[in-house]
C-alpha positions as CSV (number, residue, x, y, z in Angstrom):
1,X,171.7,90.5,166.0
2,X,172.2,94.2,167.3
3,X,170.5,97.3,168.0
4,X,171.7,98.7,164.4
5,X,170.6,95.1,162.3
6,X,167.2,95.3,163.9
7,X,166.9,99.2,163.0
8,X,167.9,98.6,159.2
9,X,165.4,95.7,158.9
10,X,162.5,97.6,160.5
11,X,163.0,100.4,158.5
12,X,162.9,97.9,155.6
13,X,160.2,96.7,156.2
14,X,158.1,99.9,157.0
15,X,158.9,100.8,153.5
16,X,157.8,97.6,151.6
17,X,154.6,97.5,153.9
18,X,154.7,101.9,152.4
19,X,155.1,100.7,148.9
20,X,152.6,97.7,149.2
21,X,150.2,99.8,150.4
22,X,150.5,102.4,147.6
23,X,150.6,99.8,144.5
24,X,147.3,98.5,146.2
25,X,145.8,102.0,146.0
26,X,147.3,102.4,142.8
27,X,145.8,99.2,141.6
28,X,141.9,100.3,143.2
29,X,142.2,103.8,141.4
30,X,142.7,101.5,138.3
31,X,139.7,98.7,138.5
32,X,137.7,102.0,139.7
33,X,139.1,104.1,136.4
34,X,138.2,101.4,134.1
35,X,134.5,100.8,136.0
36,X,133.2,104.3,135.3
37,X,134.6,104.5,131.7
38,X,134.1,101.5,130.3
39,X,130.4,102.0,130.2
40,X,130.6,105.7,128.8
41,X,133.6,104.5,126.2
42,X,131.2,101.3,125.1
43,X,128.0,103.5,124.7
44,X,130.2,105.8,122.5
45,X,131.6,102.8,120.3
46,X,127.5,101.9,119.8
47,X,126.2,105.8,119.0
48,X,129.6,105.5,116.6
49,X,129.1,102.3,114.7
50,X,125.7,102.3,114.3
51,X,125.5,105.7,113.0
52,X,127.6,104.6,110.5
53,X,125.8,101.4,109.8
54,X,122.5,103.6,109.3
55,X,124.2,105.6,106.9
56,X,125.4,102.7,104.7
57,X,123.1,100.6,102.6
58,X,125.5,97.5,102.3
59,X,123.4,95.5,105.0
60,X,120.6,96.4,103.8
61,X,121.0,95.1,100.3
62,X,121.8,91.9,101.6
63,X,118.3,91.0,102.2
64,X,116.4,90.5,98.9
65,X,113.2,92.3,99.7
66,X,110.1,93.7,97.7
67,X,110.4,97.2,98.8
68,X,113.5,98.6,99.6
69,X,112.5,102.0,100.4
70,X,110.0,100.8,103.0
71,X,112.3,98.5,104.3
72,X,115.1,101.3,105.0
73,X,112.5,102.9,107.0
74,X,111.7,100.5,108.7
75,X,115.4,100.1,109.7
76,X,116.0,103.5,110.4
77,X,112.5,103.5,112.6
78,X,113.7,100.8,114.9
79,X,117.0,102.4,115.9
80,X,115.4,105.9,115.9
81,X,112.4,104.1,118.4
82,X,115.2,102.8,120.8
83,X,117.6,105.8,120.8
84,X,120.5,104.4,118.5
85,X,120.8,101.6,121.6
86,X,121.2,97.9,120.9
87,X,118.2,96.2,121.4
88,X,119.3,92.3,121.2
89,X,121.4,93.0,123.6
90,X,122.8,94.5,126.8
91,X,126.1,96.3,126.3
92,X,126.8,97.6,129.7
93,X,126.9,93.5,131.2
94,X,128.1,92.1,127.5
95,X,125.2,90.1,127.7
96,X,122.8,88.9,125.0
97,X,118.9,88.3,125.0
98,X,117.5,85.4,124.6
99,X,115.1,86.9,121.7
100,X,118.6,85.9,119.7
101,X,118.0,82.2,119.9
102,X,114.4,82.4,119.3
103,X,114.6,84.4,116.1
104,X,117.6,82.2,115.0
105,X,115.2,79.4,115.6
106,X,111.9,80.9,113.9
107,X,114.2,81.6,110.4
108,X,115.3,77.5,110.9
109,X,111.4,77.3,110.5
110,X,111.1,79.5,107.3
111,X,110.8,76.7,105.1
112,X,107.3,75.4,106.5
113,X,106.3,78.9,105.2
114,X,107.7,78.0,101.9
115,X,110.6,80.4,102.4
116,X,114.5,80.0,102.1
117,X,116.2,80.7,105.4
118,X,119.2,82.4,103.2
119,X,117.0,85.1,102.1
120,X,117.5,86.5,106.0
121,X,121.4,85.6,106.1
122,X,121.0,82.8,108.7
123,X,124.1,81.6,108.2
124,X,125.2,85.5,108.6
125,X,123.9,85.3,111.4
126,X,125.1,82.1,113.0
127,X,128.7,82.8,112.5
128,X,128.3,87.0,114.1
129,X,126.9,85.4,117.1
130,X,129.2,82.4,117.6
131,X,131.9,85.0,117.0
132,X,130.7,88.0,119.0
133,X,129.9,85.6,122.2
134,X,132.8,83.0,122.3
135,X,133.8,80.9,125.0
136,X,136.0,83.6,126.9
137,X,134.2,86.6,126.7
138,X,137.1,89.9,125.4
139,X,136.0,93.1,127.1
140,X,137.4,95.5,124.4
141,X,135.9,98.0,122.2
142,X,136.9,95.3,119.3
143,X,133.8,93.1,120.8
144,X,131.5,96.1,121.6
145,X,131.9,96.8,117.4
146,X,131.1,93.1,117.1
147,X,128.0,93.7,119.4
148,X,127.0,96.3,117.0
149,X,127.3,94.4,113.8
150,X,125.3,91.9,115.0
151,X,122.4,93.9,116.5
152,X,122.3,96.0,112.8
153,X,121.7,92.4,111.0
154,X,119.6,90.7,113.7
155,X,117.1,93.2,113.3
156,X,117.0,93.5,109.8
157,X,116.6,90.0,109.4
158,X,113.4,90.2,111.6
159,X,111.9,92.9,110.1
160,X,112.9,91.3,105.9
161,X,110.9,88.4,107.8
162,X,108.4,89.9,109.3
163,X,107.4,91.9,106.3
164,X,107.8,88.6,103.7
165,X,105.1,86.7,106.5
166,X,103.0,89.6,106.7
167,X,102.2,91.1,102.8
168,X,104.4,88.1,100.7
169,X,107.5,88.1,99.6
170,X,106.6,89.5,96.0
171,X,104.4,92.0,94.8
172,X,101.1,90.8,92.6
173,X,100.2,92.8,89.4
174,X,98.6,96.2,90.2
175,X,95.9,94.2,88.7
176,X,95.1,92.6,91.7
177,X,93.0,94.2,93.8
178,X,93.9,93.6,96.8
179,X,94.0,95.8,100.3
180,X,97.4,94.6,102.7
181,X,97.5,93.7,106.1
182,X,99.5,96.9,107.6
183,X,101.4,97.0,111.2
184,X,104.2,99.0,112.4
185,X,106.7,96.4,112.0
186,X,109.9,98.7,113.9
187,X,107.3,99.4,116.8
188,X,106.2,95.9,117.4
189,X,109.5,94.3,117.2
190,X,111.3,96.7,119.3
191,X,108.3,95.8,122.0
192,X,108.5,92.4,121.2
193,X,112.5,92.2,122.1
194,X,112.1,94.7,124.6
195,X,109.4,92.4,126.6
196,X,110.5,88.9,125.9
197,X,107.7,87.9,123.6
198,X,109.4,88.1,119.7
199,X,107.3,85.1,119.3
200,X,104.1,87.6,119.6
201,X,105.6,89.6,116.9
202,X,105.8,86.3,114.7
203,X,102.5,85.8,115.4
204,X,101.0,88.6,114.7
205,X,102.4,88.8,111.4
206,X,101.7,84.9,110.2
207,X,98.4,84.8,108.2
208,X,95.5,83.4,110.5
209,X,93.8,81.5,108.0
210,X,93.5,77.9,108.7
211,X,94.2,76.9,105.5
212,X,97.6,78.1,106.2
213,X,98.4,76.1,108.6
214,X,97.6,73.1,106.9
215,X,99.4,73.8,103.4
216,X,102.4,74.2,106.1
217,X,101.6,70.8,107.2
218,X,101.2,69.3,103.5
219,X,104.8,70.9,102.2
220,X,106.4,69.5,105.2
221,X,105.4,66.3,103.9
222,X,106.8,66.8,100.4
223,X,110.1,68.5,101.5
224,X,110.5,65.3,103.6
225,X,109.8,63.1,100.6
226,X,112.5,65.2,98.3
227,X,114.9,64.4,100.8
228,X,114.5,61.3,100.4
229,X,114.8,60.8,97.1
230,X,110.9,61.4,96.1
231,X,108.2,59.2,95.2
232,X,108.5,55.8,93.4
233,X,106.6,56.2,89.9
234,X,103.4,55.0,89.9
235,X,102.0,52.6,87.0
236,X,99.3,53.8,84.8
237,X,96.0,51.3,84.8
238,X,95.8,50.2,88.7
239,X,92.6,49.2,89.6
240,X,90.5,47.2,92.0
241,X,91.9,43.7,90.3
242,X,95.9,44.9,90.2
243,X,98.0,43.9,93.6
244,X,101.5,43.5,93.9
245,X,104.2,46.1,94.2
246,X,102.7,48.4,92.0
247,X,99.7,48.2,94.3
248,X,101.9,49.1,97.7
249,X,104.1,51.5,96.0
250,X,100.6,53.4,95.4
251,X,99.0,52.7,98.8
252,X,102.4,54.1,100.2
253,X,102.5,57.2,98.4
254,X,98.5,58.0,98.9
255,X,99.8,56.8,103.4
256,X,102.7,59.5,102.7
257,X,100.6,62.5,101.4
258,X,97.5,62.0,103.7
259,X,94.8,60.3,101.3
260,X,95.1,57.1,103.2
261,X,95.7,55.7,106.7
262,X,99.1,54.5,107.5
263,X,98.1,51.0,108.9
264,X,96.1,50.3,105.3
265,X,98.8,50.1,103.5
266,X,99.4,47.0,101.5
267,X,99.8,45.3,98.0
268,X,96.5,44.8,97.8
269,X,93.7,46.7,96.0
270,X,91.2,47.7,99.1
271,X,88.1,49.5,99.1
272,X,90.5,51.6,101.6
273,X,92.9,52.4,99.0
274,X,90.1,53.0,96.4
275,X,88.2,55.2,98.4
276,X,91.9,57.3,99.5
277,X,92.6,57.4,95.6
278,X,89.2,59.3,94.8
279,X,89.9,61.8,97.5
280,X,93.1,62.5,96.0
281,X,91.5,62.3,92.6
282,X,88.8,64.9,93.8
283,X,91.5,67.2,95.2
284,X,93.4,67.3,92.1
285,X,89.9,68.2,90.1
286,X,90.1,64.9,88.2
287,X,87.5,62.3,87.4
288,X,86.6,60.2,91.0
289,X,86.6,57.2,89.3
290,X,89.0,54.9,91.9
291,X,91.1,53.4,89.2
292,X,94.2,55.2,88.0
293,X,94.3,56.4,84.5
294,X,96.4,58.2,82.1
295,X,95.5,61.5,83.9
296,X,95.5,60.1,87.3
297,X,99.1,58.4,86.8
298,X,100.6,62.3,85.4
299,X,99.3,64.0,88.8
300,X,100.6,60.8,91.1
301,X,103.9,60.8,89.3
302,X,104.2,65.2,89.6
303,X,107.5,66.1,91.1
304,X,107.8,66.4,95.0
305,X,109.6,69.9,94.0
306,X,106.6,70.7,91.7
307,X,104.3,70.2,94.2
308,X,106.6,72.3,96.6
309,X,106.5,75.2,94.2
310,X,102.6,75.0,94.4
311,X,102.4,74.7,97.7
312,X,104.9,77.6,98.2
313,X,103.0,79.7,95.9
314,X,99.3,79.2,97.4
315,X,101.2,79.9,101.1
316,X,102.3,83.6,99.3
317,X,98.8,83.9,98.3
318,X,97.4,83.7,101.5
319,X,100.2,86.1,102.6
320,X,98.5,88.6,100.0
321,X,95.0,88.4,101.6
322,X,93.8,91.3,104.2
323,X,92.9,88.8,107.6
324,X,90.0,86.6,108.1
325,X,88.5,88.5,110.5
326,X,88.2,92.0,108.2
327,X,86.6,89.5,105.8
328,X,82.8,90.5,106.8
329,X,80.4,89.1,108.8
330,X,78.5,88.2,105.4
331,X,80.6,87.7,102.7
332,X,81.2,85.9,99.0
333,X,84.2,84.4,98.5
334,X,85.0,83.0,94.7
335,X,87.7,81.6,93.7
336,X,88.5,81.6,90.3
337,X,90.2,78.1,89.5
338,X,87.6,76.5,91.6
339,X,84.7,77.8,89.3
340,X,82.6,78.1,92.6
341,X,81.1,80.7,94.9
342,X,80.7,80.1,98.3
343,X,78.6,82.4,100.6
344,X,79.9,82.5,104.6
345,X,77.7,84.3,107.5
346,X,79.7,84.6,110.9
347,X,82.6,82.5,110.1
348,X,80.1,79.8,108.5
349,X,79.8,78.7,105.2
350,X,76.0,78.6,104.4
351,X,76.2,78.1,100.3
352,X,78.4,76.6,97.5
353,X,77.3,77.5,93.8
354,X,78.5,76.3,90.6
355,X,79.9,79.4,88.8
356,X,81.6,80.3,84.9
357,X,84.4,82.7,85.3
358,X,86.2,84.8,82.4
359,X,87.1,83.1,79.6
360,X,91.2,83.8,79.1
361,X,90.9,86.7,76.6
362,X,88.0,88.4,79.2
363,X,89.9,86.7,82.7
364,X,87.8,87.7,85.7
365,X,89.6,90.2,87.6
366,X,90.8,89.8,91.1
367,X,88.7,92.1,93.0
368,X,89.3,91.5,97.2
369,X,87.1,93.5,99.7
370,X,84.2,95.0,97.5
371,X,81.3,96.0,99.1
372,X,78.4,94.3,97.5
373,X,75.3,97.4,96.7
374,X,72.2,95.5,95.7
375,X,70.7,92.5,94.1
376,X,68.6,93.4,91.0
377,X,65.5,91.3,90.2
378,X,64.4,90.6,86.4
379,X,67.6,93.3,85.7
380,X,68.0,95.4,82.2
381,X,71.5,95.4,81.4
382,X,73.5,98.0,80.1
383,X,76.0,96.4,77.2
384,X,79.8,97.7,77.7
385,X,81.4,99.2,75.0
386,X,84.0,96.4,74.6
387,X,81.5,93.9,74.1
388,X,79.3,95.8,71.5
389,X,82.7,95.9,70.0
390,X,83.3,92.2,69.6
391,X,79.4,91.6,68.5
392,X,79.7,93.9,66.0
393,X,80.0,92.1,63.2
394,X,77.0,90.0,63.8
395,X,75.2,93.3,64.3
396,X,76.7,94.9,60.3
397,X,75.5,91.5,58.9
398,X,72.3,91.5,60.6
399,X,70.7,94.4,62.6
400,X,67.8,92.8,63.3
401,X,70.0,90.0,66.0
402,X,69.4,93.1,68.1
403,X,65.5,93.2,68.2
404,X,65.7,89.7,68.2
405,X,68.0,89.8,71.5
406,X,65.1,92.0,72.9
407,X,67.8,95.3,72.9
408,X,66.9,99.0,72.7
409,X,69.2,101.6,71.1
410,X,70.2,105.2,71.2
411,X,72.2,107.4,69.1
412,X,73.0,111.1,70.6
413,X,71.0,110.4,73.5
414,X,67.6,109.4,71.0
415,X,65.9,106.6,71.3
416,X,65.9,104.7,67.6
417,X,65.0,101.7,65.5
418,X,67.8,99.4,65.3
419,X,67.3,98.7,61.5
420,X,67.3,102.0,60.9
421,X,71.0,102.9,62.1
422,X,73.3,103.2,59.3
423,X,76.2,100.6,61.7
424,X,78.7,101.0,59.3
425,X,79.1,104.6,59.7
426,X,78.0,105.3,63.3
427,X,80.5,105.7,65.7
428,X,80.0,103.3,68.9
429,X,80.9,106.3,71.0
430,X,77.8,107.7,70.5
431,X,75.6,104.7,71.0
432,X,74.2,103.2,73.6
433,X,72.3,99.9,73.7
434,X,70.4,98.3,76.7
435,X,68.7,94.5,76.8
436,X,65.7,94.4,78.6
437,X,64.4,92.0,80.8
438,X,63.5,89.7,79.2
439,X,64.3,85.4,78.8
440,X,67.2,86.3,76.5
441,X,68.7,89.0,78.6
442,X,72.4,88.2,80.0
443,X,72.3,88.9,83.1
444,X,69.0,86.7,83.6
445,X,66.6,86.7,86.1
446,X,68.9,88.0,88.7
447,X,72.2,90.5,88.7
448,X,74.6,91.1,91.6
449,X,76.1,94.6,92.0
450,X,79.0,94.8,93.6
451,X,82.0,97.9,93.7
452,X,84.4,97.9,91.3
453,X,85.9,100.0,87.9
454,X,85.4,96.7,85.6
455,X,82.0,96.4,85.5
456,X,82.3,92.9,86.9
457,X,78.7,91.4,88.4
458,X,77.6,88.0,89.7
459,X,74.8,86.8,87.6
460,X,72.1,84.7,86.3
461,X,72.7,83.8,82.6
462,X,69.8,82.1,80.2
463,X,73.0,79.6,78.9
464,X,72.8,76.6,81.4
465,X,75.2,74.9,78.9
466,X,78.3,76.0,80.4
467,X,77.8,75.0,84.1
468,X,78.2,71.3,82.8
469,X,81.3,71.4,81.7
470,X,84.4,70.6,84.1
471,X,86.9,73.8,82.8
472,X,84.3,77.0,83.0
473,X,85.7,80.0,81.9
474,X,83.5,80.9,78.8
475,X,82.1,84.5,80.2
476,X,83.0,88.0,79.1
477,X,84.6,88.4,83.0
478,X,81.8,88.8,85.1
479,X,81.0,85.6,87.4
480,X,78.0,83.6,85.9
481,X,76.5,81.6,88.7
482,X,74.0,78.2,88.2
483,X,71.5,79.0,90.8
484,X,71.4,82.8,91.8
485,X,68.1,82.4,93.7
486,X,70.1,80.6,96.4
487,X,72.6,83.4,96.5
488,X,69.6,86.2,96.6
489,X,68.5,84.0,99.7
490,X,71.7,84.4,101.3
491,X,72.8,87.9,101.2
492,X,69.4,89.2,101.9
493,X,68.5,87.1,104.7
494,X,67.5,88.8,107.9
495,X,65.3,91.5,105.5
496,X,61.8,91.8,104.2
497,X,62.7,89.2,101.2
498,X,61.8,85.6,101.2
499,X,62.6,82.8,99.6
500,X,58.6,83.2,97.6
501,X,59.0,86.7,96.9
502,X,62.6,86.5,95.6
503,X,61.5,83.9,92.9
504,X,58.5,86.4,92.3
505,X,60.8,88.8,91.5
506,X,63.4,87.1,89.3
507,X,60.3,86.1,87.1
508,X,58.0,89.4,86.9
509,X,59.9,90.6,84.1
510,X,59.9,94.4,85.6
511,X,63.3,95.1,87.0
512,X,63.0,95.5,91.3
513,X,66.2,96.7,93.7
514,X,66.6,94.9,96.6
515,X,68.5,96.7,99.5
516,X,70.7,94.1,101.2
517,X,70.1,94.0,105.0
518,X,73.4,93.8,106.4
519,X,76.9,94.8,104.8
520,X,77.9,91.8,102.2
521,X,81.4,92.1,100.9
522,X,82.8,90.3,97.7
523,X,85.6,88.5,97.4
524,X,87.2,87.5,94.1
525,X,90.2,86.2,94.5
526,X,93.0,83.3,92.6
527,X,94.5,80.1,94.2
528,X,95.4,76.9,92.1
529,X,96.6,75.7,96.1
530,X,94.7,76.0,98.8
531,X,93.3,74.2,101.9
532,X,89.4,73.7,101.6
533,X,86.9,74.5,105.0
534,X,87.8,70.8,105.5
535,X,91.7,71.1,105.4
536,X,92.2,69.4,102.5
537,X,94.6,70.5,100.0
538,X,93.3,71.6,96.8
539,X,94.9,71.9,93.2
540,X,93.7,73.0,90.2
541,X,94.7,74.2,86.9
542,X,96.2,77.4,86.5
543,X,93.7,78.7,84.0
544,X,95.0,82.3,83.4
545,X,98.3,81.6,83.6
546,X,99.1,83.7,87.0
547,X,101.4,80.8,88.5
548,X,103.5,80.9,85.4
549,X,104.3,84.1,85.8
550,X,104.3,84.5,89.6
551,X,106.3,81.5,90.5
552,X,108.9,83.3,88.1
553,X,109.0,86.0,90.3
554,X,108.4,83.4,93.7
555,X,111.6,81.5,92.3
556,X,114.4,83.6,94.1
557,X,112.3,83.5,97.7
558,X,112.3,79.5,97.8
């Protein structure tokens, strides 16, 4: 090889090692180019698609929820709160949070709550995330949309979820008075994502009563039996002589629902198996009587869906309720179906008294948080409008069933002789009539005051009659109660009165005002399902019809 050959090829190769070195400069410019923009270009596809997912409804409408108004806000509140940033996950490292999983795992869970999973779009769901994080990860403004989209329904999701945990999933008649649990849902679970603790948001929007947790526990139960094909049907007329299959099939069914130990099952007729069929017969407000009769046989044989419905409903119920803890100190807490009042002081219950509730045509009111004013000793009462209305025709028949009934009158403000009111013609506007406290007088020997526009009291009653009957709803609304002394004891314990003095009182005849001591807050409230102090479940019949018409409304949400 010469001089010239070994001129050419060194010249050669300064010029590959030239263009080598440029393509790799070149190629750094790029991979630098595409570093510093591809943040800027993805934070632009976010502020761009999620502006225009604030500004369309579609998503939104997806989620079946109670108010839609408040539920936009909410939206719009979150994204305002962080900026119009994703807040599931990280766009700038493609990466998501692992608040994803744990929501997608909490809506898994909505059943137990007696909630359908497809009212949050967890399928939705699923399939975005499988499809916005495959296997090979695409770094395009294609996926960055996809990041978007899936940030938008994730968070509506938790709040349609949040907000269904925390007031219900429906609305109750105006007619129930009832304060909601409120919390800024946008700000809580922005912090909850933002901090790694989504299951704080959860909780803090789950009702804290522990009956909650145990109807969760007791629908579990019967969504596992429905899967399996549900109970067998249990034969009418089993007693403590019957054994056989008929026997087991019942001993079985009392194992699978709680009323009985799972290692006493058997075909055989036990003092187990009578004693677990008279809890279940006490729960379902039927006669204890350990042997399985016609009424006993229609509750056993009730649907497992039937039962899931109840058990759904009483769960929404509790979802209704302000928290335990703003309950008061002191408080009365009746509920309706139960035909009971029970008095709690400090998170104890310290009384239970037999009670008559509204008859259907005069159904007690639901009346939650109601601060109770004073007890009133040997009371007058005043007698409402509407029920001088309904006695009125005993009254044109026979004025003198008012003297009789120890009641005074007034016409225009003047004190008058009943007999000598001319009833036909006399205008009720312009009367007013007040019993006096006497042994006939209907709010006996004691009268509750609490607040409220019904003029609903808890009170004594000279009819006894009533408290022995099993179905008690024969009042004109107000809450009748069997023994008010005890009550009187309660609420005004820690004060001047006595147990002596309070039965002084409610037998003096000369109406007394007792102050209460402490603050005593009234609870009137409606569950046909519920878990008692003991955590057992509870049913009862629906005496006023509300479960008709609410699990109408519940339908949809299960």
């Amino acid at each position: 090889m010469n001089y010239q050959t070994l001129a050419i090829y060194f010249v050669l190769g300064i010029c590959i090692i030239c263009a080598f070195t440029a393509c790799n400069e070149q190629a750094s410019s790029d991979v630098l180019y595409n570093k510093t923009t591809r943040d800027s270009v993805a934070v632009a596809v976010v502020k761009k698609e999620m502006t225009a997912l604030l500004a369309d409804k579609t998503l939104l409408s997806s989620f079946p929820h109670k108010d839609m108004a408040q539920f936009t806000k909410d939206f719009s509140d979150f994204y305002e709160q962080s900026k119009g940033a994703l807040a599931w996950q990280n766009v700038l490292a493609r990466g998501s949070s692992p608040q994803i999983e744990a929501l997608l795992n909490a809506l898994k869970s909505a059943p137990k709550h007696g909630l359908n999973p497809q009212n949050y779009q967890l399928n939705k769901l699923d399939s975005l995330y499988q499809a916005t994080y495959p296997p090979n990860l695409p770094e395009t403004s294609n996926q960055v949309k996809k990041m978007v989209q899936l940030d938008a329904w994730l968070t509506a999701a938790a709040l349609a979820f949040g907000s269904d945990l925390l007031t219900g999933t429906i609305t109750p008649s105006k007619r129930w008075e009832v304060p909601r649990r409120e919390l800024p849902l946008a700000e809580n679970l922005l912090k909850s994502i933002r901090y790694g603790g989504l299951d704080k948001y959860l909780a803090a929007v789950t009702p804290t009563y522990k009956g909650y947790e145990k109807m969760q526990n007791k629908i579990t139960a019967y969504k596992q039996a429905q899967a399996a094909g549900g109970f067998p049907t249990i034969a009418s007329g089993i007693n403590k002589a019957s054994k056989g299959e008929k026997v087991k099939a019942l001993s079985d069914y009392l194992a699978a629902i709680g009323d009985l130990a799972a290692d006493k099952t058997g075909d055989t007729f036990t003092p187990d198996l009578a004693d677990a069929l008279k809890s279940y017969q006490k729960r379902h407000y039927l006669t204890p009587s350990g042997v399985v009769d016609a009424a006993t046989a229609k509750a056993l044989n009730t649907s497992p869906k039937k039962r899931i419905e109840q058990l759904s409903l009483g769960l929404e119920r509790y979802r209704w309720l302000p928290a335990p803890e703003t309950l008061g100190d002191r408080h009365v807490w009746i509920n309706i179906p139960e035909y009971m009042v029970h008095v709690y002081d400090k998170g104890e219950k310290t009384a239970d008294i037999i009670a008559v509730v509204g008859e259907l045509k005069n159904a007690t009111p639901v009346l939650v948080g109601k601060k109770m004013m004073n007890v009133v000793f040997s009371p007058t009462w005043t007698i409402p409008k509407s029920i001088a209305k309904e006695e009125m025709q005993y009254i044109l028949q026979n004025p003198a069933v008012l003297v009789v009934a120890d009641v005074d009158v007034w016409v225009d403000g003047k004190k008058v002789n009943p007999l000598d009111v001319d009833w036909k013609n006399t205008s009720l506007s312009r009367v007013k009539m007040r019993q006096r406290p006497k042994k006939r007088n209907s709010m006996g020997k004691a009268k509750f005051q609490f607040s409220n526009n019904h003029g609903i009291y808890l009170h004594d009653t000279p009819n006894q009659i009533d408290f022995q009957a099993r179905i008690r709803n024969a009042s004109h609304g107000c809450v009748r109660l069997k023994d008010p002394q005890k009550l009187a004891v309660e609420v005004l314990k820690g004060g001047k009165w006595e147990k002596s003095n309070i039965s002084t009182a409610m037998n003096s005849g000369k109406e007394q005002y007792a102050k209460l001591p402490q603050d005593v807050f009234v609870h009137v409230y409606y569950m046909t399902t519920w878990a008692d102090d003991d955590g057992h479940i509870q049913f009862r019949p629906d005496v006023y019809g509300h479960d008709r018409r609410q699990m109408k409304a519940l339908a949809a949400k299960i």
